[in-house]
C-alpha positions in Angstrom: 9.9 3.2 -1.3 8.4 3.6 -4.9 6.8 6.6 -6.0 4.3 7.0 -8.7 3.6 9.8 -11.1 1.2 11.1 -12.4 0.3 13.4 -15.7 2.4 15.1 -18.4 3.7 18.9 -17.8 1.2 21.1 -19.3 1.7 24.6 -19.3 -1.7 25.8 -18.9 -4.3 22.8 -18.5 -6.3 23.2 -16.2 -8.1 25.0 -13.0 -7.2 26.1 -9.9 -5.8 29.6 -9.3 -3.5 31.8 -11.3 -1.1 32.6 -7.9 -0.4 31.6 -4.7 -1.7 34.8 -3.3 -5.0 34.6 -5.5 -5.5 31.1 -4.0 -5.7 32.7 -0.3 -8.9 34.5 -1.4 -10.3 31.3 -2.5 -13.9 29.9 -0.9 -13.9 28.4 2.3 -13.9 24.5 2.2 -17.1 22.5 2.4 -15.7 18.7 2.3 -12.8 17.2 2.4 -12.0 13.7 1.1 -10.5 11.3 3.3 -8.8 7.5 2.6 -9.3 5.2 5.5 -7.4 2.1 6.0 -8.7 -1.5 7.3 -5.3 -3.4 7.0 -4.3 -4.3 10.3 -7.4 -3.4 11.9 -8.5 -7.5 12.1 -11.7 -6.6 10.0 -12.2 -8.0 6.9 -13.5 -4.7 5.2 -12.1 -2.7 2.1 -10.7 0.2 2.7 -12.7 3.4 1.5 -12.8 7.4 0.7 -14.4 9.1 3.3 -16.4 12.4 2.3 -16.0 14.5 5.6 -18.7 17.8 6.1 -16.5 20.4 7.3 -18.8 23.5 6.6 -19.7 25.4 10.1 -23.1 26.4 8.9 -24.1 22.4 7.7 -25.9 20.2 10.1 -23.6 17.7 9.5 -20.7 19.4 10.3 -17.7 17.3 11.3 -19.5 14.1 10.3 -18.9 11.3 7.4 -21.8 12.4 4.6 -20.6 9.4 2.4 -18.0 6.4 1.5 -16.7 4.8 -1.4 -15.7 1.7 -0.7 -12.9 0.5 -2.9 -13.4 -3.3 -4.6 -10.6 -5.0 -2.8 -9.4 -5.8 0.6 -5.9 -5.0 1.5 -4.8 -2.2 -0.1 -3.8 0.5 2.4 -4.7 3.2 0.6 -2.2 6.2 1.5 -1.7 9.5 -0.1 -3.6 10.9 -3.3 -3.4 13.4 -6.0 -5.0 15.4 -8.7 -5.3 15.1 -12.2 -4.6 18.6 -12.6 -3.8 21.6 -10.3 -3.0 25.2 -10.3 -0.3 24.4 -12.4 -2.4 24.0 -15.5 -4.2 27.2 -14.7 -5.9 28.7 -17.8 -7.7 25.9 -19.8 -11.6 25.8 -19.1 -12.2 22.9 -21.2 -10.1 21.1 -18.3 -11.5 19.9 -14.7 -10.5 19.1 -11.4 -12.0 16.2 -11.4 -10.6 12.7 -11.2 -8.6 12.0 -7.4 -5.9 9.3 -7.9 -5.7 7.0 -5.0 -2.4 4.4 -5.4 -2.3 1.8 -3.1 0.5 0.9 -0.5 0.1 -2.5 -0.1 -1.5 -4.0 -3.1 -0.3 -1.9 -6.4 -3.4 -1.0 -7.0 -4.5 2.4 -8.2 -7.9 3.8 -8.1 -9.1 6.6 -10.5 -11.9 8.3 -8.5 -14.6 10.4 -10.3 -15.2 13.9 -7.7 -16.6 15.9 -10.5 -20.2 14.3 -11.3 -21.5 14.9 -7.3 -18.5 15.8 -5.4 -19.9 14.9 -2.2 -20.5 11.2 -3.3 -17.2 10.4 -5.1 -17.4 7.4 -7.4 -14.9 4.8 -9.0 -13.5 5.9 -12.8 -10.8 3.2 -13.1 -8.7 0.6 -11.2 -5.0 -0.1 -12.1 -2.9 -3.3 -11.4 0.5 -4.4 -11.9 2.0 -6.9 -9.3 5.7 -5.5 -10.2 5.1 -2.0 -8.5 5.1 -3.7 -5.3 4.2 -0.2 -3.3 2.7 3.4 -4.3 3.4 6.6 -3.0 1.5 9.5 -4.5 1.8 12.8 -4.4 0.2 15.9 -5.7 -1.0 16.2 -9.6 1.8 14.2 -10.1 3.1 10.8 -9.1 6.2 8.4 -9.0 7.3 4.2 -9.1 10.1 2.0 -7.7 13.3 4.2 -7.9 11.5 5.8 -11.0 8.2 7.3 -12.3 5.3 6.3 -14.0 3.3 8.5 -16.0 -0.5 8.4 -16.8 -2.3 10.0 -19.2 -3.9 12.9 -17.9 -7.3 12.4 -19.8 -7.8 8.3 -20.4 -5.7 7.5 -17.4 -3.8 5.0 -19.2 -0.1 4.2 -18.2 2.1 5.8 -20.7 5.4 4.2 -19.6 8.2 5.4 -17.7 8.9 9.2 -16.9 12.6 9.3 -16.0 15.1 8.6 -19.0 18.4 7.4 -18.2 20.1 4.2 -16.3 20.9 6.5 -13.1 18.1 6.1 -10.2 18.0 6.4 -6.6 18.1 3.5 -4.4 14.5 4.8 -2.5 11.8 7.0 -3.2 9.1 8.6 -1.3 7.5 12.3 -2.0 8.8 14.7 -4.6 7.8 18.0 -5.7 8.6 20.2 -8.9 9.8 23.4 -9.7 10.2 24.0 -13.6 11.1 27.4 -13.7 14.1 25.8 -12.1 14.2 22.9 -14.3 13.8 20.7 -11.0 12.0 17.8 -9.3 13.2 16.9 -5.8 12.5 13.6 -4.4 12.9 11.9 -1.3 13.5 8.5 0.6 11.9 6.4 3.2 12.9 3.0 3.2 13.4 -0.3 1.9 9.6 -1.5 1.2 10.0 -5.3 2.8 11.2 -3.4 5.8 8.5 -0.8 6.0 5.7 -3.3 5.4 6.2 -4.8 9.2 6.6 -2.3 11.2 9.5 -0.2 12.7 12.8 -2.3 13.6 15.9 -0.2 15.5 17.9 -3.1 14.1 17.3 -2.0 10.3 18.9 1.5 11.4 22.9 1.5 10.1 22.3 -0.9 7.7 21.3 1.6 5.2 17.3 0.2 5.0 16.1 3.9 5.8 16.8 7.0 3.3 19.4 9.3 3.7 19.4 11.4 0.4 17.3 14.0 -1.7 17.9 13.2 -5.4 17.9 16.0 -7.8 16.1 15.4 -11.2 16.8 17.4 -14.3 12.6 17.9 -15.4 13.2 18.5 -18.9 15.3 15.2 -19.8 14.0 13.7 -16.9 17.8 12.8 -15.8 19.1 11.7 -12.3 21.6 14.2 -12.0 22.4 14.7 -7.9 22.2 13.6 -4.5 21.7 15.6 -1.4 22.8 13.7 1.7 20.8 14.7 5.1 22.2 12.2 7.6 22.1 8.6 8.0 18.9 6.7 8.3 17.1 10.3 8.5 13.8 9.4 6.2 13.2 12.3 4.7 9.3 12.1 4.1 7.5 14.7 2.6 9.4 17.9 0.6 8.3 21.1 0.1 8.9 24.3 -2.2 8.1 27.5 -1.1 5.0 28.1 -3.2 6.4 31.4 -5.3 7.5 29.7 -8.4 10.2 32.1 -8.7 11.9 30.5 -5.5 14.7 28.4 -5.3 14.4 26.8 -1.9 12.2 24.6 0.5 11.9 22.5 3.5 11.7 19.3 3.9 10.6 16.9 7.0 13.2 14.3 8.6 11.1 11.3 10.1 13.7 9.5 12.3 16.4 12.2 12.6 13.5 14.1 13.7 15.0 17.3 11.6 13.9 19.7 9.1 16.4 20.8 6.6 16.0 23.7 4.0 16.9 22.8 0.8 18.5 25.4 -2.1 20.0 26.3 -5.3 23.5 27.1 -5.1 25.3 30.2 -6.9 26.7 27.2 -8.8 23.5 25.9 -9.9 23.7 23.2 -8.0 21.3 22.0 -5.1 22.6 22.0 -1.2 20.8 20.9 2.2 21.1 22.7 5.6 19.6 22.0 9.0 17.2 24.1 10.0 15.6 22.8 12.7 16.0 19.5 15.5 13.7 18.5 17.1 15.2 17.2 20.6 14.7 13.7 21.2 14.1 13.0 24.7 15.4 10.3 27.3 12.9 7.9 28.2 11.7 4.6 29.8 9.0 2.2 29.0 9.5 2.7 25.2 11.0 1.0 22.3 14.3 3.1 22.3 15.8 4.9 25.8 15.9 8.0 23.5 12.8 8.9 21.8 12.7 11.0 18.4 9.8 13.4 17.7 9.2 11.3 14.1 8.1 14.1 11.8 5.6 12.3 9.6 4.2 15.7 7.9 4.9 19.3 6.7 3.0 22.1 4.9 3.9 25.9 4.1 1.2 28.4 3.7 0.3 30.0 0.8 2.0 33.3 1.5 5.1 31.2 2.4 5.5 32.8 6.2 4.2 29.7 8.2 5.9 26.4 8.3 3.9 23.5 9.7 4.9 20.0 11.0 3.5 17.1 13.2 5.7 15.0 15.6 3.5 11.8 15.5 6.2 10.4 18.3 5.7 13.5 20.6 2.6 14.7 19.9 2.6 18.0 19.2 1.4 20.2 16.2 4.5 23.1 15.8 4.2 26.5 13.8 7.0 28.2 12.9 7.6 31.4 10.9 9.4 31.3 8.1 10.0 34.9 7.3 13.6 34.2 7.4 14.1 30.8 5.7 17.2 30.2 7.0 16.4 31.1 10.6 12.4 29.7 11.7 11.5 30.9 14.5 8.6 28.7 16.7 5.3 31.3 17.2 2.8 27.7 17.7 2.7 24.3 19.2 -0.2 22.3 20.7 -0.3 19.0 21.9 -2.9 16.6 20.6 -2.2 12.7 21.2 1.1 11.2 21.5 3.4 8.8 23.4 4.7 11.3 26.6 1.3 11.9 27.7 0.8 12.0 32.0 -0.3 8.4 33.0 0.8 6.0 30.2 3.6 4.1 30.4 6.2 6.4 29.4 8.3 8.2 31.9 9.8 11.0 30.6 13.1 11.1 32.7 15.1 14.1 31.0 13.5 16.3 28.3 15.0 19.7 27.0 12.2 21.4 25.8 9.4 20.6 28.4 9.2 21.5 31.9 6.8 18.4 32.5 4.7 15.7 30.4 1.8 16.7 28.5 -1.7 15.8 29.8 -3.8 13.5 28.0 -5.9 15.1 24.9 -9.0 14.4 25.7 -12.4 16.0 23.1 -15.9 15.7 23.5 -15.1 13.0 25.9 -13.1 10.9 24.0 -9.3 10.3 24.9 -7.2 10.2 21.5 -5.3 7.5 20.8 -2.1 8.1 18.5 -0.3 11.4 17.4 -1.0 14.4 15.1 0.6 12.7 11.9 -1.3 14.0 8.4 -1.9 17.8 8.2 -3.8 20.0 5.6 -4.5 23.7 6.0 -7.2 26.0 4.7 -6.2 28.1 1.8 -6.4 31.4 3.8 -4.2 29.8 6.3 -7.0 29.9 9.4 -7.6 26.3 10.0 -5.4 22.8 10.1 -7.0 19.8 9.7 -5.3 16.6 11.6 -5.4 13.0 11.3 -3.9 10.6 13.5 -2.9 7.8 11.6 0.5 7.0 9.5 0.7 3.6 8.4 -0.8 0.2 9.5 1.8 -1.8 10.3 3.5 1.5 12.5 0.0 2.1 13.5 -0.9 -0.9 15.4 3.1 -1.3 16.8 3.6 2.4 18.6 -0.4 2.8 19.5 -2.3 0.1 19.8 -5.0 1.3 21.3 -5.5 3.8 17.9 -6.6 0.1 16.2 -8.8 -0.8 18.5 -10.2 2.8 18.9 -10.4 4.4 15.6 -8.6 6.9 14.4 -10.2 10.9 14.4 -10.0 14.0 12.4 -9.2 17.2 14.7 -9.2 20.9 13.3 -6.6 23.8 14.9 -7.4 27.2 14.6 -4.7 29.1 13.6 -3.5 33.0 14.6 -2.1 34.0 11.4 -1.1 37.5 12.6 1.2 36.8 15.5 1.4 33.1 15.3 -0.3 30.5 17.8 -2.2 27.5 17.4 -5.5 26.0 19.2 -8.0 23.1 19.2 -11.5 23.6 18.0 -13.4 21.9 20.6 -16.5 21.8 18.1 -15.2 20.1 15.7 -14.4 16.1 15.8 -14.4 13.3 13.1 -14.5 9.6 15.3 -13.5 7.3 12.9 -13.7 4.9 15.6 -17.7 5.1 14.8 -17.3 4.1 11.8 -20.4 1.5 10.6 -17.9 -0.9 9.6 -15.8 -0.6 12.9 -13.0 1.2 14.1 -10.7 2.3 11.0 -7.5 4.5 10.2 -8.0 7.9 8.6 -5.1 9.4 6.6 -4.3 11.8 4.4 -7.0 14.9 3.4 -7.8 16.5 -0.1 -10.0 19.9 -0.9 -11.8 19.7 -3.8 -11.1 23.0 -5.2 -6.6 22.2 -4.2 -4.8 23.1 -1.5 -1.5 24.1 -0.3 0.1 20.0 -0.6 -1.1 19.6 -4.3 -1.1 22.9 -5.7 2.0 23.9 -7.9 2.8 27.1 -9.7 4.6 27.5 -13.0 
């Protein structure tokens, strides 16, 4: 899977926060911008940014205030990023104010202006170039094919290619940096032509689904290791621990259903260990007699003591604490969609976690269709945002009644003391009443940064 990046390192170019820590005191969030996804869906609409009111005291809380429709159909917009973050802390003659939106499907990337009214987004610039076949971004920076692409970070023209060498991975997916280690870790999903129609058991042992986190050397930009996590694992989306001092992370294993901590050896060198697994558990009336939890999503708290992750599969929301890396320790888990639920038509027959199947999650009335798949979390660490949707084509195979219903946008308040999680009743986004029909909402962005796009130096 390509990745795309975005932005030159810069030392100190822009807002945000000068620590982690300081970034925890931050204001509350107001909006938060949302893409939502028409491919698949059977309407002939263009996918758009959604502008979501998430501010208690507003009378539109929990509601769409506005969309920007992007000029195209087709183009499965996925993940976004900044054109600067708390990385580039310092400069005041430098905004957070341009949200870069690659396409999956198309190649296309949109350059979104947030900073003239940030609750009514507008289009800055549109990129195309058929060869890039699919985009994955991530954070203030992004990546392409088994390389990188690099834009400039003030006309948004592409520069050329980041990585310098003739090594590259095979895949790419996420990545994430860490200088003061002279490091960027990226990841793998799979072979695009496979991803693009769904999930197929028969692409598994055939070496179509990632396996490995490749090392990068970030001042030459060099391939210089492979970490292998297991075959056709997927690792998805990788995480530091935010102290930039730190030498370790986690990351999320989709189909291996495992999260691994990643480190720097006494040698220098990087290593991968297994942290957590995720039981599968033994089913009928599903694709597979044994069904994998499919972490689609993780996120660390500012303070680096919570761990978060979503089992899109399962269902549930987990919280873990982190306080010994090595050793996380489950404190919060709350079940909000998924495939096990009482009454559908999967019998659970032997399950080694749960004493029986989940009931259906129902909110204000409405029965949600799909899992807990994209997370984001407040910068104080009180409140997770959840979206149910991961990609079209897997979309409309595993829940089909999540296309014809909509996706929705759920919030879980969070016991950062003792650990526990638990759904805000109040709050609900029904993307299935959307004015242009039922669509699929992804992946969330602050404003001001947040714990998934923020990077320290």
């Amino acid at each position: 899977m390509p990745i795309f990046i975005f932005g030159a390192q810069c030392g100190a170019c822009g807002p945000g926060y000068a620590s982690p820590l300081d970034a925890m005191k931050g204001p509350r969030e107001e909006i938060i911008y949302v893409p939502c996804i028409y491919r698949n869906t059977g309407r002939g609409k263009p996918d758009f940014l959604a502008t979501v009111d998430v501010d208690p005291k507003s009378p539109h809380y929990s509601q769409v205030i506005h969309r920007l429709p992007m000029p195209n159909l087709g183009d499965e917009l996925h993940h976004s990023g900044w054109n600067t973050c708390s990385s580039c802390f310092g400069d005041t003659t430098k905004k957070r104010n341009r949200l870069i939106l690659p396409s999956l499907i198309s190649s296309r990337i949109y350059v979104v202006d947030v900073g003239t009214d940030p609750r009514a987004p507008r289009l800055f610039k549109v990129h195309w170039r058929r060869c890039w076949d699919h985009l994955e971004p991530n954070e203030c920076r992004q990546s392409r094919g088994r390389g990188f692409v690099l834009l400039d970070g003030e006309t948004f023209d592409i520069k050329g290619n980041w990585e310098k060498g003739d090594k590259n991975p095979p895949m790419g997916y996420d990545f994430w940096y860490q200088p003061r280690h002279n490091v960027l870790i990226s990841t793998e999903w799979g072979i695009p032509k496979c991803l693009g129609y769904g999930f197929n058991p028969n692409d598994l042992k055939k070496g179509r689904y990632g396996r490995r986190l490749n090392v990068w050397d970030w001042t030459t930009h060099t391939y210089v290791q492979a970490i292998d996590v297991g075959e056709d694992a997927a690792p998805l989306e990788i995480r530091f621990l935010h102290n930039p001092d730190a030498a370790e992370g986690f990351v999320g294993c989709t189909i291996s259903s495992a999260i691994h901590r990643f480190y720097k050896t006494e040698c220098g060198d990087w290593a991968a260990e297994k942290v957590i697994q995720v039981p599968s558990k033994k089913v009928e009336g599903w694709l597979l007699p044994d069904m994998p939890s499919f972490i689609t999503d993780i996120l660390i708290s500012l303070d680096d003591r919570f761990l978060y992750f979503s089992n899109w599969i399962h269902g549930d929301v987990r919280q873990y604490d982190i306080s010994d890396t090595r050793r996380p320790r489950l404190v919060g888990q709350v079940f909000v969609g998924g495939s096990i639920s009482k009454g559908g038509p999967v019998v659970v027959l032997r399950d080694e976690e749960l004493q029986s199947q989940p009931e259906p999650f129902v909110i204000q009335g409405k029965k949600v269709a799909g899992g807990p798949q994209m997370i984001q979390l407040s910068l104080d660490g009180k409140r997770l945002y959840v979206t149910t949707s991961l990609y079209s084509a897997w979309d409309r195979q595993f829940y089909p009644d999540l296309i014809r219903d909509g996706s929705v946008m759920l919030q879980i308040d969070v016991d950062t003391e003792k650990g526990g999680l638990s759904v805000n009743r109040d709050f609900l986004v029904d993307f299935g009443k959307e004015p242009g029909g039922p669509c699929m909402a992804h992946e969330m962005r602050y404003p001001g940064g947040d714990c998934t796009s923020d990077i320290w130096v």
